[in-house]
ZALOPA-898311 format. One record per residue (C-alpha): residue number from 1; residue in one letter; x, z, y. Coordinates in pm, 1 decimal. Layout:
[site NUM, "A", [X, Z, Y]],
...
END
This chain:
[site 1, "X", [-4001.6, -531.2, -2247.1]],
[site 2, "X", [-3970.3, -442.6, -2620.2]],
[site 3, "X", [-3609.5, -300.6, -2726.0]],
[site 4, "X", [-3456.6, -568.5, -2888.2]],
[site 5, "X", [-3566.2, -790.1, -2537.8]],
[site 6, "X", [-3327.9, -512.3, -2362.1]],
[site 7, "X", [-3022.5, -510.5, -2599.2]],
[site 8, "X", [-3047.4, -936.9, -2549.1]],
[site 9, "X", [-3056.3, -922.6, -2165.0]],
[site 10, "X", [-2794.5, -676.9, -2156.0]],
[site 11, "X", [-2573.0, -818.2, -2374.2]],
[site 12, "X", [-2667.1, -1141.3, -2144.5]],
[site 13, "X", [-2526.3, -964.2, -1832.2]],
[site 14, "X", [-2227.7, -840.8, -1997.0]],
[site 15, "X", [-2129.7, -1210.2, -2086.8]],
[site 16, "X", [-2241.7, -1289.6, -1712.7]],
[site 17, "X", [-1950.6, -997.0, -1651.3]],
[site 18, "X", [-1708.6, -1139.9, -1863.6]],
[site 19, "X", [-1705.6, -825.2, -2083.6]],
[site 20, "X", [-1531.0, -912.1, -2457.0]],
[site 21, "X", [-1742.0, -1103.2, -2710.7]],
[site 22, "X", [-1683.0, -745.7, -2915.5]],
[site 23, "X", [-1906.1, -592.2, -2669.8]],
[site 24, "X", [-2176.7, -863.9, -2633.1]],
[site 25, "X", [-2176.4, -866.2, -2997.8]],
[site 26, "X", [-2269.4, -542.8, -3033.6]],
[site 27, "X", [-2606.7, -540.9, -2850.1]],
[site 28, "X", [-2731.5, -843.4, -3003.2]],
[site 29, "X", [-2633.4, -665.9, -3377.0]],
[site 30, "X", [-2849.1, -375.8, -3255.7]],
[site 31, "X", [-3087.2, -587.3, -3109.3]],
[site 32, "X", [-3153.4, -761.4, -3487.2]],
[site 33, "X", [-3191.0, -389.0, -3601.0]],
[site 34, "X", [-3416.2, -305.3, -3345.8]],
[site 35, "X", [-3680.1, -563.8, -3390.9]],
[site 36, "X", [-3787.9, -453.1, -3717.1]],
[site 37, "X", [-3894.6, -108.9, -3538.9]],
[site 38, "X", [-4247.5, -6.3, -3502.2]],
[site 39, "X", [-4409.9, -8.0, -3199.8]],
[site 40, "X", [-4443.2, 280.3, -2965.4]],
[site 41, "X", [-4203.6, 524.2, -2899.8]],
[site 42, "X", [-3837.7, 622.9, -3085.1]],
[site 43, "X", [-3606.8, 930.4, -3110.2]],
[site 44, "X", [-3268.8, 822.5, -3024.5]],
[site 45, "X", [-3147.7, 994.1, -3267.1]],
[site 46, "X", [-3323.9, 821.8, -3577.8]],
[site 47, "X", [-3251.6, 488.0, -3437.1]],
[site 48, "X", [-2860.4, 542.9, -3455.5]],
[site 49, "X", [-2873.3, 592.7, -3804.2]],
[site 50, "X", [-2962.0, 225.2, -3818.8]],
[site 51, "X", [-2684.7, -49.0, -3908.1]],
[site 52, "X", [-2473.5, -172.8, -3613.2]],
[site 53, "X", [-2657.7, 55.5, -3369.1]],
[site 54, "X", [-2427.9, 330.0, -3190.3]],
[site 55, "X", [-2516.4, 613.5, -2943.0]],
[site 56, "X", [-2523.6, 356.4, -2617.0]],
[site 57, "X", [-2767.5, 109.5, -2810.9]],
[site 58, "X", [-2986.6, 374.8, -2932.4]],
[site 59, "X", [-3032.5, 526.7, -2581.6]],
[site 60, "X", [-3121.2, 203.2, -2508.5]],
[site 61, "X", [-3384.9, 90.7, -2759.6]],
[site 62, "X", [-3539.6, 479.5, -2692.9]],
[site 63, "X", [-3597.1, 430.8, -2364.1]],
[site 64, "X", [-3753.8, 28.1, -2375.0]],
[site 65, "X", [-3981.7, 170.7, -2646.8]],
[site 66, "X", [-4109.5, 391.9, -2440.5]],
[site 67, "X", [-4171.6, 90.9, -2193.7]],
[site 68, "X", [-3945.2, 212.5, -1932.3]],
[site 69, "X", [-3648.6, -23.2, -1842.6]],
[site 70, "X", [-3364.8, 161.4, -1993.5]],
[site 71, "X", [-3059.0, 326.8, -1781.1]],
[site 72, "X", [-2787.1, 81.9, -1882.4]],
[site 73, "X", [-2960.7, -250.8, -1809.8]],
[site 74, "X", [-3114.2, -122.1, -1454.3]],
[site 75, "X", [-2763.9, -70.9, -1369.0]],
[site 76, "X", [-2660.6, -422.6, -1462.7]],
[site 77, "X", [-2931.2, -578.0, -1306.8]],
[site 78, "X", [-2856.2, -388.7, -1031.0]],
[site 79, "X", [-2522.3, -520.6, -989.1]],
[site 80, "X", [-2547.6, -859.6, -1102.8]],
[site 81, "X", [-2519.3, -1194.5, -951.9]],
[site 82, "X", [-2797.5, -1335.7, -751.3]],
[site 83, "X", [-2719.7, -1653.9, -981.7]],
[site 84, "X", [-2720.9, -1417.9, -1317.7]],
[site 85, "X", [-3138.6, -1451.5, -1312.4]],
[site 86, "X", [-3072.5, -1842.0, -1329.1]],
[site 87, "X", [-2882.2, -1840.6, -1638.2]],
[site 88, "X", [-3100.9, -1578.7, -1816.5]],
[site 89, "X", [-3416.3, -1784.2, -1740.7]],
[site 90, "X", [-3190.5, -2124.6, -1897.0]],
[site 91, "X", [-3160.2, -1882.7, -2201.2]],
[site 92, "X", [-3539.1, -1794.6, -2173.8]],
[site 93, "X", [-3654.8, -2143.7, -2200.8]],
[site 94, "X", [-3408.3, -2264.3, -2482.1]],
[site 95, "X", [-3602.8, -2511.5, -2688.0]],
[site 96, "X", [-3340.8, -2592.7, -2953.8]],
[site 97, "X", [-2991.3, -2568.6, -3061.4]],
[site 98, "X", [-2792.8, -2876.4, -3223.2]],
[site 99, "X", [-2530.2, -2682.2, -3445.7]],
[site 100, "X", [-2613.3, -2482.5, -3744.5]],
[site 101, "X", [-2472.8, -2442.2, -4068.4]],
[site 102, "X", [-2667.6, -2350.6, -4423.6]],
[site 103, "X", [-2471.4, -2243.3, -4755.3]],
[site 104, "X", [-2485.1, -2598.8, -4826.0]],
[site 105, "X", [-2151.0, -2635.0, -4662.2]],
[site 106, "X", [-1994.0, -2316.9, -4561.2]],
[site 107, "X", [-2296.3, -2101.4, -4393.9]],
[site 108, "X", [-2372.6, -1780.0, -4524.4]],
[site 109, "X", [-2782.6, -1899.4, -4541.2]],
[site 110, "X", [-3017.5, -2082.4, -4690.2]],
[site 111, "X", [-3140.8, -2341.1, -4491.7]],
[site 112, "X", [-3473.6, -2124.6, -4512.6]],
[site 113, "X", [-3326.2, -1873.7, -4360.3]],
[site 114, "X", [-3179.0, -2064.9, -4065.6]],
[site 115, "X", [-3522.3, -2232.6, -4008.2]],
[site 116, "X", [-3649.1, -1909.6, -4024.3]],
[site 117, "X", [-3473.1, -1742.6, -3788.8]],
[site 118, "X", [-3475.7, -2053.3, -3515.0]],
[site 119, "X", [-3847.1, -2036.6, -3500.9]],
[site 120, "X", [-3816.0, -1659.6, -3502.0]],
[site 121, "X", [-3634.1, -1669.0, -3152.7]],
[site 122, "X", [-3903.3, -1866.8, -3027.7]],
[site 123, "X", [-3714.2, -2257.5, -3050.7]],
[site 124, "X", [-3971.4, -2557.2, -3098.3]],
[site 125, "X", [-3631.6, -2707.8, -3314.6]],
[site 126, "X", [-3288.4, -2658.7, -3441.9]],
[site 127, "X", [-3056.7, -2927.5, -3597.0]],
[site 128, "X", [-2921.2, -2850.2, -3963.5]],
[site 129, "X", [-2559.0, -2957.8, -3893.5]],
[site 130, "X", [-2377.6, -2940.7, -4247.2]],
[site 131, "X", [-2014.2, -3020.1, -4275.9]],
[site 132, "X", [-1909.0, -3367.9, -4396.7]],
[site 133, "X", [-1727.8, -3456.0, -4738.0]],
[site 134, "X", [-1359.6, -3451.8, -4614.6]],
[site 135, "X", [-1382.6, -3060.6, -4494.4]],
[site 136, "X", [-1385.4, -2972.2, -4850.6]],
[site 137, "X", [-1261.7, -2636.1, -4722.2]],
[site 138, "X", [-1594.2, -2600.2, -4633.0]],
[site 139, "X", [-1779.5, -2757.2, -4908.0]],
[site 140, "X", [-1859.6, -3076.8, -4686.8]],
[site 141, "X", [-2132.8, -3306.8, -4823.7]],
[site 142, "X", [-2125.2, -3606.9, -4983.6]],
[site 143, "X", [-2332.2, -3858.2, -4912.9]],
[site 144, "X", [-2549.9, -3803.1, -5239.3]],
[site 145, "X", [-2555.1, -3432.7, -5114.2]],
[site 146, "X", [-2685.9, -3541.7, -4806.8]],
[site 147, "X", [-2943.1, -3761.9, -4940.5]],
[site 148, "X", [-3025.0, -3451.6, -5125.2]],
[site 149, "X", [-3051.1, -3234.8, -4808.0]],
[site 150, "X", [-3280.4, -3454.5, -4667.2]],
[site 151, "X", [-3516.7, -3372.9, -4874.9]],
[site 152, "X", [-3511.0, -3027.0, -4883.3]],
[site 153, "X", [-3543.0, -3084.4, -4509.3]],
[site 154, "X", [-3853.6, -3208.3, -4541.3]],
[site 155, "X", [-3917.1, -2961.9, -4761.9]],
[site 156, "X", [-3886.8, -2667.3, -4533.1]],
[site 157, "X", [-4065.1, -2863.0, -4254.6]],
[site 158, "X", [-4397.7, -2903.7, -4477.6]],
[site 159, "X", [-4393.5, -2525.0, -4515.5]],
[site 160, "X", [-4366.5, -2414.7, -4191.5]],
[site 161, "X", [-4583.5, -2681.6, -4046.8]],
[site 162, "X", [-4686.5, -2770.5, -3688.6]],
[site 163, "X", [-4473.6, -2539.2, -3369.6]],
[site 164, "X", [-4117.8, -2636.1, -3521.6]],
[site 165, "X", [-3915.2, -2836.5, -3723.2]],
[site 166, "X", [-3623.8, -2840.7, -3855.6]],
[site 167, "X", [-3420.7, -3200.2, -3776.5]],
[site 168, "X", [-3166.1, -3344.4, -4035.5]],
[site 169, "X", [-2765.7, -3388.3, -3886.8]],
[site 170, "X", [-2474.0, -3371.8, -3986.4]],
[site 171, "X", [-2140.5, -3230.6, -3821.1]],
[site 172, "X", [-1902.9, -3576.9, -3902.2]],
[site 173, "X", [-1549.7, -3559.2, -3908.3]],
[site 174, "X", [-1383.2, -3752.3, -3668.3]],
[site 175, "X", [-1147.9, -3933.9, -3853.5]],
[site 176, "X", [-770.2, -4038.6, -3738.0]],
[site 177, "X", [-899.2, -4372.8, -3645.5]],
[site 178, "X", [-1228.1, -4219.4, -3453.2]],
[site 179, "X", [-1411.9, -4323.5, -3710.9]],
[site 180, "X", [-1662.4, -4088.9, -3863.2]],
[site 181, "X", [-1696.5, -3904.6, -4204.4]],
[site 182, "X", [-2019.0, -4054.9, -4344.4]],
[site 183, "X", [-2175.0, -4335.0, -4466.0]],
[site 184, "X", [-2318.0, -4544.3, -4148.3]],
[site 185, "X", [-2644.8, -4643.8, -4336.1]],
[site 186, "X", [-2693.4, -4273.4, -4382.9]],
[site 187, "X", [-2617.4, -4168.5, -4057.4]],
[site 188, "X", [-2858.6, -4366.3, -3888.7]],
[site 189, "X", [-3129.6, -4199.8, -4121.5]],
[site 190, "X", [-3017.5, -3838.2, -3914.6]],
[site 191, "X", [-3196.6, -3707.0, -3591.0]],
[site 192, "X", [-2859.8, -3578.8, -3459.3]],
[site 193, "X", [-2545.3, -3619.3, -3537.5]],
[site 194, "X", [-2289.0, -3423.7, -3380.0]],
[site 195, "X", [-1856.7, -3534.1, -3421.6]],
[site 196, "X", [-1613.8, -3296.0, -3473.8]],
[site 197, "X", [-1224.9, -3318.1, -3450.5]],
[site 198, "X", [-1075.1, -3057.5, -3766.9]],
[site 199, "X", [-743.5, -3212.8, -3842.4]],
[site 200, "X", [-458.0, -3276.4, -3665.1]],
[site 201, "X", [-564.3, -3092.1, -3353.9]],
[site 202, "X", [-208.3, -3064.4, -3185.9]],
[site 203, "X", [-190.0, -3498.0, -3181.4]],
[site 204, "X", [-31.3, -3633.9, -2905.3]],
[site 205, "X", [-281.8, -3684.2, -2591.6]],
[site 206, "X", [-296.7, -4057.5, -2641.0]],
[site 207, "X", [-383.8, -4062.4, -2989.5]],
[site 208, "X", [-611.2, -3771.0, -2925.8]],
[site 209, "X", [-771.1, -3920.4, -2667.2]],
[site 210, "X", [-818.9, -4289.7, -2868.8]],
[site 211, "X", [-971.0, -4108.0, -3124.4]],
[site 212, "X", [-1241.9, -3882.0, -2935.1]],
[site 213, "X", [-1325.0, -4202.6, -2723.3]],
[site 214, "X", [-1405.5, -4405.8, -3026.5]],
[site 215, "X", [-1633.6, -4127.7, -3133.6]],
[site 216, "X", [-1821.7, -4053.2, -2814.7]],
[site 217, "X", [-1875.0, -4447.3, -2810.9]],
[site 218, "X", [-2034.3, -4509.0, -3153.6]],
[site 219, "X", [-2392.9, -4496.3, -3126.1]],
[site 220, "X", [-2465.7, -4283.2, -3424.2]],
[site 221, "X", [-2324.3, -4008.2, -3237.0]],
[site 222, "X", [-2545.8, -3760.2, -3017.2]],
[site 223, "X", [-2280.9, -3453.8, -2923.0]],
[site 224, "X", [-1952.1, -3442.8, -2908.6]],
[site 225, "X", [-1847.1, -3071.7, -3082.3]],
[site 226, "X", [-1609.4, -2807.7, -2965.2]],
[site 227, "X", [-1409.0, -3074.5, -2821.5]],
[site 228, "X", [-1067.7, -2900.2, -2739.6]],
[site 229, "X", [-1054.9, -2732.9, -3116.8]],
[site 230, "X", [-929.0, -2413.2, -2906.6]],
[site 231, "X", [-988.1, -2019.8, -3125.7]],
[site 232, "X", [-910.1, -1789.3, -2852.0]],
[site 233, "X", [-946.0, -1466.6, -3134.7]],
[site 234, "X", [-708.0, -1344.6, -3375.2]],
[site 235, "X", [-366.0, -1553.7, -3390.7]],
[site 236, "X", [-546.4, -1807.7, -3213.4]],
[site 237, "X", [-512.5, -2155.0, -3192.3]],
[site 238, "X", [-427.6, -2384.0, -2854.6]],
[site 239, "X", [-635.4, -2639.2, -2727.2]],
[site 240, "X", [-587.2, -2997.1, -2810.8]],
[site 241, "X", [-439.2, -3224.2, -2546.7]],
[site 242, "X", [-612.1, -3539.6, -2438.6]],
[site 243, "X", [-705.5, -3723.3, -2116.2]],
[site 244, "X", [-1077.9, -3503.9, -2062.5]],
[site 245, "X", [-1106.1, -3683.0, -1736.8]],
[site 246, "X", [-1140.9, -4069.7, -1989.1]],
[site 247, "X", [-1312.8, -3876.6, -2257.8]],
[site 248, "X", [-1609.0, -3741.0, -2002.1]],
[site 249, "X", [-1601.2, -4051.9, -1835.8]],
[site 250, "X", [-1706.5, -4176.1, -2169.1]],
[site 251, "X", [-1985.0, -3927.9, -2290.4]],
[site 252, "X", [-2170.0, -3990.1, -1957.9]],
[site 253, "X", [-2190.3, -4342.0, -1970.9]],
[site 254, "X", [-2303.0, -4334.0, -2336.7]],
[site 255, "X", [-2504.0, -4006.1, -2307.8]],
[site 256, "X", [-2349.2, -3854.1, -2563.6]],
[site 257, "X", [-2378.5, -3463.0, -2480.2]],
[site 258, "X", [-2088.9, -3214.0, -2471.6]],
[site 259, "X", [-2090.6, -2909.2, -2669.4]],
[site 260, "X", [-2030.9, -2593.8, -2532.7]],
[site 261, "X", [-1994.2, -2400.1, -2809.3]],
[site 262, "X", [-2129.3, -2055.4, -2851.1]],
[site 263, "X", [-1881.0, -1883.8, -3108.8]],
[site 264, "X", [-1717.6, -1628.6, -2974.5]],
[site 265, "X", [-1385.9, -1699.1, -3158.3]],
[site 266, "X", [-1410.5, -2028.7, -2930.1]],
[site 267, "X", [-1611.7, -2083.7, -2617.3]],
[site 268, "X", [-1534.2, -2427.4, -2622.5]],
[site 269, "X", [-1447.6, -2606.7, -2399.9]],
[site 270, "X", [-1314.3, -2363.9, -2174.6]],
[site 271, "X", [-1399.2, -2311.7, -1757.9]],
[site 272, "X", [-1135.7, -2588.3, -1657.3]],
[site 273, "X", [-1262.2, -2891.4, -1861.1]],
[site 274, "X", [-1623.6, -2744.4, -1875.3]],
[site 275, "X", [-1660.0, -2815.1, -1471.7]],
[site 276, "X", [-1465.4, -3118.2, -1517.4]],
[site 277, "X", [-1728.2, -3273.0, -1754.1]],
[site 278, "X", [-2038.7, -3149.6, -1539.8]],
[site 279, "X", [-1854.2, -3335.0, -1228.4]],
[site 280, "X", [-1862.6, -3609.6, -1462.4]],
[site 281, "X", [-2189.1, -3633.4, -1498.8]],
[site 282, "X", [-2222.6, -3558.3, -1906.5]],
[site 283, "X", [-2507.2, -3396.3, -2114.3]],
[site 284, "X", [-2440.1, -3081.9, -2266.6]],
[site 285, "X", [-2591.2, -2883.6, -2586.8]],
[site 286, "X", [-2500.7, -2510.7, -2547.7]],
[site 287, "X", [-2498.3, -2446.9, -2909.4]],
[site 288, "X", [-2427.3, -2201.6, -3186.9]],
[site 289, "X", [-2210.4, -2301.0, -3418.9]],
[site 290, "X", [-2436.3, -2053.6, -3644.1]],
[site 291, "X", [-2353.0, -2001.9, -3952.9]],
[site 292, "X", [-2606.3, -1695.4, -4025.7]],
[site 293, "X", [-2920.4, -1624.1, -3902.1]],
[site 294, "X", [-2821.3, -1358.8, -3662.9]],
[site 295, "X", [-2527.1, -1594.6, -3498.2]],
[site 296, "X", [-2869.5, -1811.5, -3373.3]],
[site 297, "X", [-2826.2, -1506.2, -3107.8]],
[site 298, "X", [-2516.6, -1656.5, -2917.3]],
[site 299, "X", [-2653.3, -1914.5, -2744.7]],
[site 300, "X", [-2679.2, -1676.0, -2405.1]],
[site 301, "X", [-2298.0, -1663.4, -2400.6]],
[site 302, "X", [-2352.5, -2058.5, -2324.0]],
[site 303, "X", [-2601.1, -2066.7, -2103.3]],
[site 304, "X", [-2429.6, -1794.0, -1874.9]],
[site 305, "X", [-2132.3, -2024.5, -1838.0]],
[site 306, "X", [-2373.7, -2325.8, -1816.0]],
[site 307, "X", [-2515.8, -2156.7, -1485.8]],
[site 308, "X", [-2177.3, -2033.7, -1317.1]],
[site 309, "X", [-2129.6, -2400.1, -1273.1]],
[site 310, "X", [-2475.4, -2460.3, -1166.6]],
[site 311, "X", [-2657.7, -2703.1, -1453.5]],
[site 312, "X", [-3040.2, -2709.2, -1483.7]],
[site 313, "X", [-3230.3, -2754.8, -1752.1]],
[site 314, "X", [-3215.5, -3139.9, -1709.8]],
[site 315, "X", [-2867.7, -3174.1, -1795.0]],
[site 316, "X", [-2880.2, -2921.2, -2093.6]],
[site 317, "X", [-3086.9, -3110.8, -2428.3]],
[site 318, "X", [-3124.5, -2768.1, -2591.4]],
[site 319, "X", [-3345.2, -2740.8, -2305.7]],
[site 320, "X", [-3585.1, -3025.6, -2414.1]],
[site 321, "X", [-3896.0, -3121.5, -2596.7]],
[site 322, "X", [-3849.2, -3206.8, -2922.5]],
[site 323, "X", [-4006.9, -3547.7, -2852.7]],
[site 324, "X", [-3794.7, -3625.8, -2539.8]],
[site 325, "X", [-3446.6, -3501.6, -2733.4]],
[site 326, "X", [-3599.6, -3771.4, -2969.9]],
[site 327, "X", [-3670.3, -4072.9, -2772.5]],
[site 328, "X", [-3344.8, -4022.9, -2592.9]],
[site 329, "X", [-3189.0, -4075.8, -2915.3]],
[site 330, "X", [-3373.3, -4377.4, -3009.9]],
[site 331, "X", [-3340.2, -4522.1, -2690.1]],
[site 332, "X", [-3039.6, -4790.1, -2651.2]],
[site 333, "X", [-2780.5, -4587.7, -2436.1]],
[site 334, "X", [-2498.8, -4839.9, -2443.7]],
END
């Protein structure tokens, strides 16, 4: 087990814990410094002078680099859940992620860089999921844009050749009507497209609810994203109201997957409508949200919820082939 291995499975177990998203944080930031390290052994002390690692991090990365499994995660794999080895494997065999942003819209990245990165963490694909043109807060893209994005796309795909690729999507507004934020012609050109409430999030429930149904039901659409629009950091913001038990309903009979979204400013949706949509039957893509490279990282905060209600790898499309997530999506589903 290499260091930066370590830091992820504790920081794994501390989510499996409940312990603060500060604190999970922090061992995947050291982890990112730690895989740059040379192999074979490390003085605790040089290793804290590295950015974002602190005395408990370094005592862990000395020890794994010495190949001994370090004091701090025995003890939490010690303690842990039976069912905690079930959600780290889910996390293990992550194929993809649907939800990433690139500084086309309002990532911090190149689109390089996220590709990067993706493949880095061992995925076989990740989904470039740029804002659309009404968030112009964050730089949304026009349909010409996207026409342009497609083709730098491609671009990235032809150098990084066969063992990944990096699919074209969008993340569409949902409009007031339900409607989405994009030309239709262009959407059907996109491998996934994932809908997004941003506006208007404390609506009624019945408006709320008429407008995520007639997204969920257009066929363009592949995931339904952080669907209750809750931020549970900072001021924080309340989840939207709307009938979840219609709205499920809905996504399972059109096969439309439900986010559960890795950010830790919102760990959407939370516990309460989360088991309501696996009783339901739904999808689900435990994704990022990533808007830098290192954010790709948070997709084990998912997959630990995704196991405390007991989904397999079936029910979970970050968990497929490439060319299975594919021919579901080409496949008539309604």
């Amino acid at each position: 087990m290499t260091p930066d291995e370590a830091l992820r499975r504790i920081a794994f177990l501390l989510e499996w814990r409940g312990a603060s998203p500060y604190r999970v944080r922090a061992f995947h930031t050291a982890a990112d410094a730690a895989r740059g390290l040379p192999p074979g052994p490390v003085d605790a002390a040089h290793v804290e002078r590295l950015h974002g690692v602190g005395p408990v991090t370094a005592a862990v990365i000395s020890q794994a680099s010495t190949g001994a499994v370090p004091d701090y995660l025995a003890r939490l794999q010690a303690e842990a859940d039976p069912n905690a080895r079930a959600g780290w494997d889910l996390a293990a065999a992550s194929t993809g992620d649907c939800h990433l942003h690139s500084d086309w819209s309002d990532g911090g990245s190149p689109l390089d860089d996220m590709a990067d990165a993706a493949r880095t963490l061992g995925h076989q694909w990740a989904v470039l999921t740029d804002h659309s043109p009404r968030l112009t807060i964050a730089h949304g893209l026009s349909a010409e844009r996207l026409k342009s994005q497609l083709q730098a796309v491609a671009a990235v795909n032809a150098r990084l050749g066969p063992g990944f690729r990096l699919l074209t999507g969008i993340e569409c507004d949902i409009l007031d009507d339900g409607s989405l934020d994009q030309d239709e012609d262009l959407l059907g050109r996109l491998d996934i497209v994932v809908a997004s409430v941003h506006s208007k999030l404390r609506s009624p429930p019945g408006p709320m609810t008429a407008r995520l149904l007639a997204a969920v039901r257009n066929p363009h659409v592949d995931v339904l994203g952080h669907c209750t629009g809750r931020i549970i950091t900072g001021r924080g913001r309340p989840q939207s109201d709307f009938d979840a038990g219609a709205v499920f309903a809905a996504c399972a009979e059109s096969g439309t997957a439900v986010e559960i979204n890795c950010r830790p400013e919102r760990r959407d949706p939370p516990d309460d409508p989360l088991l309501q949509a696996a009783v339901a039957g739904c999808r689900f893509a435990v994704d990022t949200d990533a808007h830098a490279p290192e954010q790709l990282h948070w997709q084990s905060t998912g997959y630990a919820r995704a196991a405390r209600i007991g989904l397999g790898e079936d029910r979970l499309i970050t968990n497929w082939s490439l060319s299975r997530l594919l021919t579901s999506r080409s496949t008539p589903r309604r």
